[in-house]
N, C-alpha and C positions, 0 to 999 in steps of 0.2 A: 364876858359878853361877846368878844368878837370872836373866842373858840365856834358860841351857838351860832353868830352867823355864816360862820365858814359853809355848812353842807347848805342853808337857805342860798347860797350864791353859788355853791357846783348845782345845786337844779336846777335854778336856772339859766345858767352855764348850757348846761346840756338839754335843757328844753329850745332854747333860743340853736342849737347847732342842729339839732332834728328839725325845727320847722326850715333852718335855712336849707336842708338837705331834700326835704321834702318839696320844697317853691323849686329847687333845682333841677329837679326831676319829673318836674312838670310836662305831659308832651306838649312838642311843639306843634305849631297851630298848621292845621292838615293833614296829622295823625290822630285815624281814627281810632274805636277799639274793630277789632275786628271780629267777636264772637257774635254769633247769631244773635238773633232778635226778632222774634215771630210777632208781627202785629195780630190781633186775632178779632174776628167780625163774627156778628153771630147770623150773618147774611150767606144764604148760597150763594156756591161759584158761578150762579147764572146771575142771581140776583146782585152779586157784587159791581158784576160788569157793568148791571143796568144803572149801580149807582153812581157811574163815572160819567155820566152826560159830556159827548161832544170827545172823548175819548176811546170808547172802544164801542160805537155805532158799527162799524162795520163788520168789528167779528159779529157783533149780537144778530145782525142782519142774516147772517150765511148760519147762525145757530137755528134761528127759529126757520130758515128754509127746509133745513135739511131734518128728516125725519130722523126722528130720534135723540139728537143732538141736544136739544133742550135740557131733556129727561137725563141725561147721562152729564150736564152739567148742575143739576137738581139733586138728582138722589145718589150720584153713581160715586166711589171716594176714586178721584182720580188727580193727577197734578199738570194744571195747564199754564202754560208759557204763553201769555196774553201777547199778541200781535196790536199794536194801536192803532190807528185810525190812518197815519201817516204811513205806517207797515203799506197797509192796502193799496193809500196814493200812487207808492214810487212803483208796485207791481201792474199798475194799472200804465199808468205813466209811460212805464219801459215796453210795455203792450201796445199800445195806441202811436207810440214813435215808430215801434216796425211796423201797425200796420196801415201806418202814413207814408213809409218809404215804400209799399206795397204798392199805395192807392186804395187802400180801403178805409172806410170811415168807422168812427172810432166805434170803441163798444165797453163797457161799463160791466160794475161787480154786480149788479142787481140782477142785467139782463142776463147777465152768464147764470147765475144765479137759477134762474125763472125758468130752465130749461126749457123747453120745448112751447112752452104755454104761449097759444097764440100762433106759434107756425102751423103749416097746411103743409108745404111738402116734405117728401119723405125726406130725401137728403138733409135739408134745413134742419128737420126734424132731430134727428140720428147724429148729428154733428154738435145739436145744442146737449140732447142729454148725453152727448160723451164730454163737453166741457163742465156740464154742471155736475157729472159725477166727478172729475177728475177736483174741481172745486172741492166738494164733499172729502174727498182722499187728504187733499192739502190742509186743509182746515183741521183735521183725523192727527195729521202730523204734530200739532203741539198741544194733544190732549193725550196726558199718558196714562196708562193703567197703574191704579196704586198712589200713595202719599209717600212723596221726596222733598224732603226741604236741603238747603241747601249743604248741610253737613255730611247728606248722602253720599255728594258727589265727589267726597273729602278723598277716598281712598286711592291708593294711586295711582293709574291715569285717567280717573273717573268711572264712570259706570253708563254703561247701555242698559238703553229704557223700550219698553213696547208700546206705540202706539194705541189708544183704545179702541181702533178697527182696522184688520187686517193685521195689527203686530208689527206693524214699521217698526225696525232699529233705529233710533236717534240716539243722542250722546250729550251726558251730562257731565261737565267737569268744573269743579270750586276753581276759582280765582281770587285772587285779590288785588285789587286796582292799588296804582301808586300812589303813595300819600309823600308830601312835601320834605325832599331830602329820606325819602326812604322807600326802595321798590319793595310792591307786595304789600307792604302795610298798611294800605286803604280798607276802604269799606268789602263785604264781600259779596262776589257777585258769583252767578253759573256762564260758562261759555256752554251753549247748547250747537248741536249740530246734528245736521240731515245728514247721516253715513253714507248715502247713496249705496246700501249694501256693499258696504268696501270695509275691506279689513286695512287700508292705508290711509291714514288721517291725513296725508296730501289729499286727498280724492273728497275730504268731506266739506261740507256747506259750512258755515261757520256764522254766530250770533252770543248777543253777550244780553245778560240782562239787566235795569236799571235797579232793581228793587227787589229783594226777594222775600222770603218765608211767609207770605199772608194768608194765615189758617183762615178756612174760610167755615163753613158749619160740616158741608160735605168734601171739603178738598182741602190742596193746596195751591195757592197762584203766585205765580214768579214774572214779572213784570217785563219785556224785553223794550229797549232800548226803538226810538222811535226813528232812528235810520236803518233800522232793519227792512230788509224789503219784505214782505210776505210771498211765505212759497218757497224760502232761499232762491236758488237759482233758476226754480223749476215752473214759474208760477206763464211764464213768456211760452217756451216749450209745449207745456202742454196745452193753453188755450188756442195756439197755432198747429196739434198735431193734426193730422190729416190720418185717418188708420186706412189701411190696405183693403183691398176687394179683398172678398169671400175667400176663404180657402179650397181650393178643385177640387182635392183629395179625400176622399175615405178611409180613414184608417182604421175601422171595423172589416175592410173588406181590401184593400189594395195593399199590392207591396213596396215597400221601402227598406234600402239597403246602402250600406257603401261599396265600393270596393278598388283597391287597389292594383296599377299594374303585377299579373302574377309575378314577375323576376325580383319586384320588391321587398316582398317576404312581409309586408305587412298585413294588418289584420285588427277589426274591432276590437277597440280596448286593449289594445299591446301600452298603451303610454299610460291609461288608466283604469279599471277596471269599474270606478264609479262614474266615469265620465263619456259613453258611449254612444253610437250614433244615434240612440233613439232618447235621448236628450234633449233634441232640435227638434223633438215629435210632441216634445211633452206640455206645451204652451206656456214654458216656463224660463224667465233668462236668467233666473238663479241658477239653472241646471247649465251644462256645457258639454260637447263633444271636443275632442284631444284628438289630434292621430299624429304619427309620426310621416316627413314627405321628406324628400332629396332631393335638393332643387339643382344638383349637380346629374341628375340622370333622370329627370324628370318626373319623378315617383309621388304625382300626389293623385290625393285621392277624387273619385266623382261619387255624388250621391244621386241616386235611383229612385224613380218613380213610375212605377208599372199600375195603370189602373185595372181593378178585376169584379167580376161581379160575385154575387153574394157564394157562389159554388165555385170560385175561385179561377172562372174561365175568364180567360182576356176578353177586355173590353176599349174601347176608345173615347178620349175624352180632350176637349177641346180645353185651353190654358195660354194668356194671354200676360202673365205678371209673378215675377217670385220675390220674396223677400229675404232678407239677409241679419240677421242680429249680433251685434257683435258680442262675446263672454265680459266675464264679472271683472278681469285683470285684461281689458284688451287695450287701456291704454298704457298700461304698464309695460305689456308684450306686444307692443305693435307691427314686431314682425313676425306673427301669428297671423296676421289680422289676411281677409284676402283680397290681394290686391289686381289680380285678374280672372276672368272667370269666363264660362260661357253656359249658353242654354242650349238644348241639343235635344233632336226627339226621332222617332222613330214611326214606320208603319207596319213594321215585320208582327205578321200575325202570331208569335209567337218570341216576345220580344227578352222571354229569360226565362229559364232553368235551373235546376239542380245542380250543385256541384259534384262532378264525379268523386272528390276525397272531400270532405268537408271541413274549415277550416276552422277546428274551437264553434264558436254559432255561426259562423257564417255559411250557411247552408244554400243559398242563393246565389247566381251569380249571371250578368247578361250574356244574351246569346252572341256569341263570337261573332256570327255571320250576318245578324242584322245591319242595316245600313241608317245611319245618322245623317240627317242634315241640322246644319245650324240656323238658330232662330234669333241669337242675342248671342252679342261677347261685351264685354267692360275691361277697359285697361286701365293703369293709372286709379286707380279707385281708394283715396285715401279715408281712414276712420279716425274721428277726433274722439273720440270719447266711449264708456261701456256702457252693453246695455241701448248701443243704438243702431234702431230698427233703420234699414232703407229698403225701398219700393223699387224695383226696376221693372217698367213694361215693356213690353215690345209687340210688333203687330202676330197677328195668327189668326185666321180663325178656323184651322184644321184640325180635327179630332185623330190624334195619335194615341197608338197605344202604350209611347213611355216617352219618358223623359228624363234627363241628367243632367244636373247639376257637374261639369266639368271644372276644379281646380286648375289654374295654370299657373298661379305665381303668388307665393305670402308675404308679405313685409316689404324688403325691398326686391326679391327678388335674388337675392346672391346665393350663390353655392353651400354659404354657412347657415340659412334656415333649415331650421333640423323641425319644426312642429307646426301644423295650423290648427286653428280653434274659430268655433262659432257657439251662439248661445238656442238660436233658431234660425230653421229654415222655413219655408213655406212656397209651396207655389198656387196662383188663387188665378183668378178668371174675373176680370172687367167687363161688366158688363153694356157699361158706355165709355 
């Protein structure tokens, strides 16, 4: 009899040491699992938003403003990164502080919104629908083309996404939040990010999201976190940008060139070949012009502007303002950047020519013996950031037949700057 109960007492022996092992192994409380978990609604991604009363009012606000917007959260399969209500506040918030320290009274997401609707002057006019477009842009930013959940962004160091207008680069990358006594093994989340068209993840905007994978009937929605500010850092920026007068120049009909001192020995595209003076022509700051300068013999270059009529005879043209942009790595290479400059113009009826040996394409070049007076110079001229446009005016209101942009010093100025770089140039005409 107690042979038979021998093996009844080893199982249970070893059933009682498996459950103890099992209670042992229990996680501890804060550790979550971390594999995905798609909640799934058979609601669109418009109609989901609507079902969150008092939580995403305001994206829904700027969806049903903007044409089209609705329809491409209805039928379109795309993945959007929901901005909440509070997103909105702090962008608004950090808006109306600068423009209290200005003196100007406050202004709101609706009216921006509303563009133009309601104003009578032109200016007013032209001002509202460059901030309701720029709206439109921002909002563009956390609606992507295509379905990403969060396992997308698993590979390694995540994945760039295309905006669904325009094709903005953003950036998606899997995290996992800390759970209690153990990093990375929380819940999982996306850190998303505005690239700023930069290949260096120092440069990018940064945002994490609360919730993610919510199949929706036509999309995917990933929740972001509600001290996000909306816009990243851009949202301040551009509702204060001011854009530049008119541009002077025709570039169907007028010439444009660089050129350096001859003893230099430089020349368009010696640094780059895809990166050339007519770069700064192309109305693009993705694009860049390169050249090389010697700040120990003073070898930098000027850029040229000869206006011509349709049969390419000189003509004269009045120009009161030039613009300057800085490239795609200018804060990276700040002593690229330029740091003094002048404006310089002409009345010589015949203010450039041919080159007698032509140098690669630079077929062009100013006449020796024309005479320049200066109009503008800037010293001290520092750039904080890429990609940023400034305005310089100055008085005039004489019709010359050319003008030059005069290099006189990049970065800081020493003997060791070997390059300058810009993304555009312009020069435009004010007309109040």
């Amino acid at each position: 009899m107690k042979n038979e109960l021998l093996p009844m007492k080893l199982l249970a022996a070893i059933f009682v040491a498996a459950t103890l092992f099992t209670l042992g192994c229990k996680p501890e409380k804060g550790m979550y699992n971390a594999s995905p978990v798609i909640s799934t609604t058979n609601l669109t991604t418009y109609d989901y938003l609507k079902s969150k009363p008092g939580v995403y009012d305001s994206l829904l606000m700027l969806v049903n403003t903007f044409k089209g917007m609705k329809t491409i959260l209805t039928d379109s399969a795309v993945t959007l990164f929901a901005p909440s209500n509070n997103s909105f506040q702090l962008a608004v918030t950090n808006l109306n502080d600068l423009r209290a320290s200005r003196g100007q009274s406050p202004i709101y997401l609706s009216q921006l919104a509303a563009g133009a609707t309601g104003l009578t002057d032109a200016k007013s006019i032209a001002s509202a629908k460059l901030d309701s477009a720029a709206l439109d842009t921002l909002v563009s930013m956390y609606i992507i083309r295509n379905l990403y959940v969060a396992d997308d962004f698993s590979v390694g160091d995540g994945l760039t996404v295309n905006s669904v207008r325009g094709g903005y680069p953003m950036h998606g990358q899997r995290v996992f939040a800390d759970a209690e006594g153990f990093s990375n093994g929380g819940v999982e989340t996306i850190q998303f990010a505005d690239t700023k068209r930069s290949l260096f993840v120092a440069k990018w905007a940064l945002t994490t999201t609360s919730s993610v994978n919510i199949k929706t009937k036509n999309g995917i929605v990933h929740l972001l976190t509600s001290d996000h500010t909306f816009g990243f850092d851009e949202y301040t920026a551009r509702m204060t940008y001011v854009p530049p007068p008119p541009v002077a120049w025709n570039l169907k009909t007028d010439l444009l060139f660089p050129y350096w001192p001859p003893a230099s020995n430089y020349y368009d595209g010696q640094v780059s070949a895809g990166e050339v003076f007519s770069k700064v022509l192309d109305g693009s700051v993705l694009t860049k012009f390169i050249s090389n300068v010697d700040a120990g013999n003073n070898y930098y270059p000027s850029l040229y502007w000869f206006p011509r009529n349709a049969d390419g005879s000189t003509r004269a043209a009045v120009c009161n303002s030039y613009t300057l942009t800085t490239a795609n790595d200018s804060k990276l290479y700040q002593d690229r950047d330029p740091r003094a400059f002048k404006i310089e113009a002409t009345l010589d009826p015949a203010p450039w020519q041919l080159r007698a040996t032509p140098l690669f394409n630079d077929i062009y070049q100013p006449n020796p013996n024309a005479v320049w007076v200066q109009l503008d110079v800037r010293q001290d001229q520092d750039w904080t950031t890429n990609y940023q446009e400034r305005t310089f005016d100055f008085v005039n209101n004489v019709a010359y037949t050319g003008y030059r942009l005069v290099i006189l010093q990049v970065g800081t100025g020493s003997s060791s700057q070997t390059l300058f770089q810009i993304s555009e140039w312009t020069m435009n005409l004010r007309s109040n």
